[in-house]
N, C-alpha and C positions, 0 to 999 in steps of 0.2 A: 517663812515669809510668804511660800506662794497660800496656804493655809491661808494666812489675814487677808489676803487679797481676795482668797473667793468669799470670805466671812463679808468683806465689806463689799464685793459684789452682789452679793445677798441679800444685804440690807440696803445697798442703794435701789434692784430691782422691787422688795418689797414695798420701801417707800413712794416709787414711782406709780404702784400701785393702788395704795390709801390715799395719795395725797391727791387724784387726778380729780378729785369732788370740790376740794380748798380752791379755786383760783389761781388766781398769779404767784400766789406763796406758794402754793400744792406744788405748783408747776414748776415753781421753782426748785423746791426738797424733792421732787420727781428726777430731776435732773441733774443731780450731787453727785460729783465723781469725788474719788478717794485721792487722795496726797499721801504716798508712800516712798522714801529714799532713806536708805539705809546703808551707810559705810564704817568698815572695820580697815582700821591702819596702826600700821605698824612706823614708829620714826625713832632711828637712833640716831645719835648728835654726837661728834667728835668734837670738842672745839679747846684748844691750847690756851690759855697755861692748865686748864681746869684738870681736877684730879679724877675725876669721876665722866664718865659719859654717861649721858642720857639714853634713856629706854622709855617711848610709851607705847602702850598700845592701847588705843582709843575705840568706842564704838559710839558712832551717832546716827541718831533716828529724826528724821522728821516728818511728823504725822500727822494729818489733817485732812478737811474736805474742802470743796467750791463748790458753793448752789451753781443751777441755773439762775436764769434773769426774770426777777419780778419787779415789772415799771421800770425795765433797761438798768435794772442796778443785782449784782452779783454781790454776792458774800461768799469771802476767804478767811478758813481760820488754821494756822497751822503752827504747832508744837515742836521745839527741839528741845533733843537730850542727848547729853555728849557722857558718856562712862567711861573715868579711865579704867581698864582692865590690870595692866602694869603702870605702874607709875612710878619713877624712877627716875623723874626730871621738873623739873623748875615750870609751873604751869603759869608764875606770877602772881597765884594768887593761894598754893598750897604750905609755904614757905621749904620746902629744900633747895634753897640757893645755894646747895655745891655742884646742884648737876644743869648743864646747859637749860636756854630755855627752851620748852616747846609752850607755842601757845593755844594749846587745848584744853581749858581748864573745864573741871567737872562743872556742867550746870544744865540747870531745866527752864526753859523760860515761851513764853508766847515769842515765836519766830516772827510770825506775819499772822493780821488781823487789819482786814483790810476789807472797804464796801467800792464797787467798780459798777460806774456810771457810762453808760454809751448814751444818753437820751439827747443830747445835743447832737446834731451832722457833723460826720467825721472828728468826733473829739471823742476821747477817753479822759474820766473823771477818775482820781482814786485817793481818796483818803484813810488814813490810817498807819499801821505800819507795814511797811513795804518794803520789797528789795527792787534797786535804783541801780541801774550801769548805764553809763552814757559812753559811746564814743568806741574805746580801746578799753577804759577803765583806767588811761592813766588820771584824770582826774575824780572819776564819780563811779563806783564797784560796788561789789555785795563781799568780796574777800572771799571767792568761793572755797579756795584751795583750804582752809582751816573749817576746824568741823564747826565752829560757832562761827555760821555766818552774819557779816556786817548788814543790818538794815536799817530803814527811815521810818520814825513818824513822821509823818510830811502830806501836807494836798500836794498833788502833783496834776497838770492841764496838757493833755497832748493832743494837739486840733492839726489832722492833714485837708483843711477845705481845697487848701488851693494845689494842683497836681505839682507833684515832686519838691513840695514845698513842707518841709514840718515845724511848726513850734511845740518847743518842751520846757518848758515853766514849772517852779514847784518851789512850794514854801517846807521847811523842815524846822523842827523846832527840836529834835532828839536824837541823835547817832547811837545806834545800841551796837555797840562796838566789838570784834572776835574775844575779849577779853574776859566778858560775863558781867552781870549785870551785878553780881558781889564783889569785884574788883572795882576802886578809886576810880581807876581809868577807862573803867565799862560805858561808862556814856559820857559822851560831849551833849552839852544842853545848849540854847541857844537859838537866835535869830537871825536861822539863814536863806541863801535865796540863791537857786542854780537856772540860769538862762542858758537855753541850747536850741539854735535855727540852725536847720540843714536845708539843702537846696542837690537835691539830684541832678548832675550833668551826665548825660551818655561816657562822659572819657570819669565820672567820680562823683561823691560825694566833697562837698564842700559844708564846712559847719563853723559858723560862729559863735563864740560862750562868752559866758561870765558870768563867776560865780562869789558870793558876797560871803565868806561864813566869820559867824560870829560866834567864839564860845567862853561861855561863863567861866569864871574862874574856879579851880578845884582845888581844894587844900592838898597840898604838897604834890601837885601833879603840873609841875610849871608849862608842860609841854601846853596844855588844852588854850589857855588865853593868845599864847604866842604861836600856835598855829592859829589865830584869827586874822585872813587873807583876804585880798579881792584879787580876784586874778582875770583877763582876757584874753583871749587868742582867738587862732585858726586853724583848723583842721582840714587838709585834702587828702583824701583817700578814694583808690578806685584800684581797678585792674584791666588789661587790655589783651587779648587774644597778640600773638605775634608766630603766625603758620602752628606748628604744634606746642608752639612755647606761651605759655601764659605768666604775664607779668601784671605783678602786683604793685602796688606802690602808695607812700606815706608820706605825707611832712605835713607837721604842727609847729606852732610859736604861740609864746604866749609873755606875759611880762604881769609880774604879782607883786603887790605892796602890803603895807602892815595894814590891818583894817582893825574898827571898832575900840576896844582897849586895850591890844596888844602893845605891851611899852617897850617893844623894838622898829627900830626905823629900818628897812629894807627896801629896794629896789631889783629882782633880780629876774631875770631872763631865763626862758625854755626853746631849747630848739629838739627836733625830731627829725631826721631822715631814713625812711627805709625802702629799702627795693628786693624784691622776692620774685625770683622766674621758677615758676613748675614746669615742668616734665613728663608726662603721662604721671607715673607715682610718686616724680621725686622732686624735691624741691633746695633753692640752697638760695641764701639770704645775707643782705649785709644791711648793718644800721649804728647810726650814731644817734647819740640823746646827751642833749647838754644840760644840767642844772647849774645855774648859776649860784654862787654865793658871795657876799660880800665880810666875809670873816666875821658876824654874828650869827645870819640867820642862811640857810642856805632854802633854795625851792624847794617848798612846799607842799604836797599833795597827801592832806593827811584822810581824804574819803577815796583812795585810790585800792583796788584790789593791785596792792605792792607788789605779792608776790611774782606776778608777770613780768618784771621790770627789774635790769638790773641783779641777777640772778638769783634761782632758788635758794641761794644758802644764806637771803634774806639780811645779807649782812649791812645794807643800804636801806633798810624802813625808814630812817631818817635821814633825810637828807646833811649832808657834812659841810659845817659851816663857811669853807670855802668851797663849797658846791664839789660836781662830780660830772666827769667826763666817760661816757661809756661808748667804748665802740665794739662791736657785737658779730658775731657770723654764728648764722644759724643752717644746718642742713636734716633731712630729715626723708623718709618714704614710706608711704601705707603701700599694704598688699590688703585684699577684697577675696574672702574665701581662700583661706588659709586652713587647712581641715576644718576641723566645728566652727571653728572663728568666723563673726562674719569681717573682723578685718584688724590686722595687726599691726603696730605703726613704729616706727624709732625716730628718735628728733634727740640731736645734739647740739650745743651750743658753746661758743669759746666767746667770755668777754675780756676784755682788756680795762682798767679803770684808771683814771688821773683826778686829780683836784682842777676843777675850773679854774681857777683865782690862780694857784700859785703851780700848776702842771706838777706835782708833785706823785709820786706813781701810787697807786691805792693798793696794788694788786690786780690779780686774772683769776678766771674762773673756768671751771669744767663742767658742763650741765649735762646729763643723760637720762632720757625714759624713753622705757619701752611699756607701750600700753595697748591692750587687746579689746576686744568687745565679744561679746556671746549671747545672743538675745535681749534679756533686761540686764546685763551682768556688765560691769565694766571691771578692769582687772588694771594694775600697773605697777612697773617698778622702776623706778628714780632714785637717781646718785647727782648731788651735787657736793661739787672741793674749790675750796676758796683756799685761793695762796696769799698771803698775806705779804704787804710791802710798805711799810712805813702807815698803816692804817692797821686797829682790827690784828686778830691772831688768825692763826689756818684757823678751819673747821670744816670737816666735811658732815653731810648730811644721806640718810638713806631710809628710803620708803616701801612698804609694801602695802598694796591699797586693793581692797575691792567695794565696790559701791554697787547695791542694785538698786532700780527705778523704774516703782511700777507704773 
């Protein structure tokens, strides 16, 4: 790895040299940094009644460059390739459905291919395909945790003219989904539209949305039509000094119906509450998240980087048609120069789960990672156990991860 990095430092210096004669192009390919991230993970899957557990071990590459700016406009083009090394488990799209899923399915495809516009005051222009997080990512993510990450075709308009004031607009016509672009379920197509205005207050972030998605129908993929939504809320988020204790804090709502040709009627309801006080290194956190359901269709967030939400062992991707009650306690502490390390961290997490609609118990959860850093190196290892209670069987999940980023 570091080898490709001085190769393509090489030839970015060279070209900054030929090209200084070309103008605003020259100037531009003079000015091309490299796009290098590279992760090897290891994920086994426990999950009941199955007879078999899962084993993958995956490597993904993604590799590319960014011009500089010729006439305020940047070009980004970047490749991913996801290799299972073991494979041993249900990727969705290799067919061994006797072993749990992971979803890292082997594939090679254009990541992001994108042209980036400043030449308007204070707006960024970007079209093409792109990766897209708004907010937390409980509505709008790239899915980073999975080696094929989620992106957008889509124009996207983000204009800060007026101070502490931003709008975020953007049309998307394509969801190129963790799945692979050879999977059914690889892309959602469609005509959709995400609105996001924040407003900076000293005590927080305050943000308005709404977002319209529409998606085509897929043969035997009932999900794609029936997640077509519109949904609006609010978001307040900030944090506040209190003597050595810094506190954090969270709540959103929001309220989503059936949109477009979706041939389900729904009305259902989001709530958020979180509060987090740190401590010089430590921190401990409590949170409730409501999805509602009304016993067809439960809330909705199918461009959400999921895995965040709701715990890692991923068992809630879809929301349960009498919705889901999560209430959460999170603790956690980095240290900063820990021998070679530049900092070492543990974060734990306990959630508890209910049906909105009918309180019925889901099951709880145990979440653990410990994750380090070393220069360009990120290193971690994560344990999540799902008990299961009247939803869902156990399963527990275990990760060994290092990613470097040049």
């Amino acid at each position: 790895m570091r080898r490709i990095g001085w190769m393509t430092t090489a030839l970015a210096m060279s070209a900054t040299t030929q090209a200084a004669d070309f103008g605003p192009i020259g100037g531009a390919i003079g000015e091309t940094k490299p796009i290098i991230d590279a992760r090897l993970r290891y994920e086994g899957v426990d999950q009941d009644p199955m007879a078999e557990d899962a084993e993958a071990v995956t490597l993904r590459a993604r590799l590319g460059f960014e011009t500089g700016k010729a006439w305020e406009t940047a070009l980004l083009v970047e490749g991913e390739f996801v290799w299972p090394w073991i494979s041993d488990y249900n990727s969705t799209i290799n067919g061994k459905t006797q072993y749990p899923v992971v979803a890292d399915p082997e594939s090679y495809e254009v990541n992001r291919l994108q042209l980036v516009n400043t030449s308007l005051p204070q707006t960024t222009i970007t079209l093409g395909r792109q990766r897209i997080t708004l907010d937390d990512q409980r509505f709008v993510g790239n899915v980073g945790w999975r080696q094929n990450e989620q992106t957008f075709d889509a124009l996207r308009v983000v204009n800060k003219s007026i101070a502490n004031l931003t709008f975020d607009v953007t049309y998307l016509d394509q969801v190129n989904r963790v799945f692979s672009k050879d999977s059914p379920q690889g892309r959602y197509e469609g005509d959709s539209f995400l609105g996001n205005v924040s407003y900076q207050f000293p005590v927080g972030k305050l943000t308005a949305f709404g977002y319209w998605l529409e998606f085509d129908p897929i043969p035997n993929v009932a999900a794609a039509v029936r997640d077509s939504s519109q949904t609006y809320g609010l978001r307040f988020a900030g944090e506040r000094p209190l003597s050595k204790l810094k506190l954090a804090y969270a709540a959103s709502y929001a309220t989503q119906e059936q949109y477009s040709d979706n041939p389900l009627n729904f009305d259902n309801d989001y709530t958020l509450l979180e509060l987090t006080g740190t401590y010089r290194q430590y921190s401990v956190g409590l949170g409730w998240e409501v999805m509602a359901g009304n016993g067809v269709k439960g809330f909705t967030t199918p461009l959400a980087t999921l895995h965040k939400f709701q715990g890692w062992a991923d068992k809630f991707l879809t929301t349960p048609v009498d919705g889901i009650d999560d209430k959460y306690l999170n603790a956690g502490f980095t240290l900063k120069g820990v021998g070679p390390l530049d900092t070492l961290g543990l974060q734990a997490s306990w959630h508890e789960y209910q049906a909105e609609r009918t309180s019925q118990d889901y099951g709880s959860e145990i979440d653990v990672q410990l994750q380090a850093k070393w220069k360009r190196f990120t290193g971690a290892l994560k344990y999540a156990d799902y008990s299961a209670d009247g939803l869902f069987t156990d399963t527990s999940k275990f990760w060994v991860q290092v990613e470097y980023i040049w």
